[in-house]
N, C-alpha and C positions, 0 to 999 in steps of 0.2 A: 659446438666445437669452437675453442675459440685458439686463433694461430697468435705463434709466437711474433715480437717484432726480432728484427735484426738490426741488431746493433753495433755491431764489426763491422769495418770498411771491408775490410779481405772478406766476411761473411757473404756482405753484397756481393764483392766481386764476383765468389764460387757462385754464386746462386745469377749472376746477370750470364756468367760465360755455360753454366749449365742449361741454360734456356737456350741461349742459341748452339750450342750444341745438339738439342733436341730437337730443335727447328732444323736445323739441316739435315738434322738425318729421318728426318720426315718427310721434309721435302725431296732429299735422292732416294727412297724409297718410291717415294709419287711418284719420280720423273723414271725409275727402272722400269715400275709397272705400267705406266704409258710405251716407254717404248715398245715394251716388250709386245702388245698387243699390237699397238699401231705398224710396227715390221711384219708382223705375220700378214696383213693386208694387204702390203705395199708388196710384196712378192709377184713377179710375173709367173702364170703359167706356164710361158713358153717363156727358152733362154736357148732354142737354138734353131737355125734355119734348117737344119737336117727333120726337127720335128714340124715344121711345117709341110715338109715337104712329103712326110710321111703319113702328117694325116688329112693331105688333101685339102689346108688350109687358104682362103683368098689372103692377099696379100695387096697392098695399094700400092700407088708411088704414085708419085708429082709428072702429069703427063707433059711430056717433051724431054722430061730428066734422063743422062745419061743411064741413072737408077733402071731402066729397062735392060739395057745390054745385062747389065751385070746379072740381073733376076733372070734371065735367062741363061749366062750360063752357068750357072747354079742347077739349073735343071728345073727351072717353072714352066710348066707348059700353059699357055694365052689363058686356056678356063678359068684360071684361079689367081690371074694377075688383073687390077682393077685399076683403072687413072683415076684421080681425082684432079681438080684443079683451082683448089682453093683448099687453106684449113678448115673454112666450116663445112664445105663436103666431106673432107677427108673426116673429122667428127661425128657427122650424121651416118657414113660406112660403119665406123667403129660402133655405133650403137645401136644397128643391124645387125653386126656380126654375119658370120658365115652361112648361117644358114640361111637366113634371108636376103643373100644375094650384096653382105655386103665383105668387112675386111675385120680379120684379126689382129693382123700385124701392117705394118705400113715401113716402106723403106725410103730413106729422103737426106737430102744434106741437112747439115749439122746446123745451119742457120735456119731455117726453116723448122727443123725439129724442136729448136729452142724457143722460135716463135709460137710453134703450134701446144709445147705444153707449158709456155707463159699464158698464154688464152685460155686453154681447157684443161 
């Protein structure tokens, strides 16, 4: 098979600007299908404290945090509220989880939170 040359300027042009026209719409195709899967991951189970509280979920906070009053009254009874006292504790809870005595959700100031999922 033997291809034709192009020999029009404007020919070139159609055929440079249709290449990258195909490029991009290849590439937002790639990046829809990346999101698309990578969102469905990134979804919390839990999105509200009423569900934790309903299913008898542990819960952490930063011990000495004013974070206790308020979990309390929210309606946490002591069993199922946990101190840590470091992010890498608070880490090592989360990948226990509940049944092993450790944390599902963790409640903490807004600095510290940004700290803890800049690290982990």
């Amino acid at each position: 098979m033997t291809g034709e040359k192009v020999v029009s300027n404007l020919a070139r042009f159609v055929v440079v600007v249709w290449v990258f026209v195909v490029l991009i719409l290849v590439q937002s195709y790639t990046a829809s299908l990346t999101s698309l899967l990578t969102v469905e991951q990134l979804r919390p189970a839990i999105t509200d404290v009423n569900q934790l509280l309903k299913n008898k979920m542990n819960v952490g906070y930063l011990k000495g945090s004013f974070v206790y009053g308020i979990l309390k009254n929210l309606g946490f009874p002591d069993s199922q509220l946990i101190t840590y006292q470091s992010p890498e504790e608070c880490n090592e809870l989360f990948i226990k989880g509940s049944v092993n005595g450790g944390i599902d959700a963790a409640f903490d100031e807004v600095p510290y939170v940004k700290h803890f999922l800049g690290t982990y």
